[in-house]
N, C-alpha and C positions, 0 to 999 in steps of 0.2 A: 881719612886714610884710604887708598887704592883697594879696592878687594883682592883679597889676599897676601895683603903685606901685614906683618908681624911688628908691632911695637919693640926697639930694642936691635933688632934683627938688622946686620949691613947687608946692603943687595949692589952689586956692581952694578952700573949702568954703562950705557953702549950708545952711541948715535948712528945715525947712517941718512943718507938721502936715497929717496926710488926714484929711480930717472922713471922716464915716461914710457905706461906701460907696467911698470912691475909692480909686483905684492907683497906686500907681509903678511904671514899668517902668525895669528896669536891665538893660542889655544890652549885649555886647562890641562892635569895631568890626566884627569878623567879618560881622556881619550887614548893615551898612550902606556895605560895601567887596565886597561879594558882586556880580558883574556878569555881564552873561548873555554866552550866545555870541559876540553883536556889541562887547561890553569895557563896554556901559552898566550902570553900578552900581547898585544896589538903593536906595543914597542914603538921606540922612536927609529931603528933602521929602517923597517915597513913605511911608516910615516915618513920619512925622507923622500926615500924611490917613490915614495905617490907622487909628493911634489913634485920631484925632478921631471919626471917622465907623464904626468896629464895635469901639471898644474896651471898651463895657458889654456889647454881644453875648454874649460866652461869655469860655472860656480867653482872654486875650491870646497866649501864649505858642502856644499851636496854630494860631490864627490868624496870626500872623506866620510862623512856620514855612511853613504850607499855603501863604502868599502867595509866601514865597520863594522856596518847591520849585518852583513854576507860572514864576515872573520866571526862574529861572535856564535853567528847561527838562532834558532829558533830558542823560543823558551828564554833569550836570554834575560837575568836580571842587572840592571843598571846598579852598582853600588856606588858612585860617585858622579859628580857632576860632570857634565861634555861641555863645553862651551868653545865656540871658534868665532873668531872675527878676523875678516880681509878687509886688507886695505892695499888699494890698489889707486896709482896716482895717473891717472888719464893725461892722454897725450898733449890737452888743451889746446886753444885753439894758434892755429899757424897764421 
């Protein structure tokens, strides 16, 4: 069984093709349930606007990390899992 699918449980599925060049990001909720000292979450609008606006930049996956460490601030404690994976389909050869 997938990590984190539930026995019993329907999940919709989706297809899609990445032209060449683009990414998918897949990431836990960990990430987007992450909130700072004040209890405000890291949220999925924030995680949107990262994407949109520095997700060609570099790594994805460092960049969100470095955003979060910064949003949650010092001291902070992890209660749930982070996990991110990209995939990203190369323009192959011409």
């Amino acid at each position: 069984m997938p990590l984190g699918l539930m026995p019993g449980m329907r999940y919709e599925e989706k297809e899609t093709i990445l032209e060449a060049d683009e990414v998918a990001l897949f990431y836990s909720d960990g990430l987007v349930e992450a909130h700072d000292p004040i209890g405000e979450k890291f949220g999925f609008p924030r995680l949107r606007e990262l994407v949109a606006e520095h997700g060609g930049e570099r790594s994805l996956g460092e960049l969100l990390l470095e955003e979060l460490y910064s949003f949650v601030g010092e001291g902070w404690e992890q209660e749930d899992d982070i996990t991110l994976l990209t995939l990203k389909r190369s323009a192959g050869l011409s």
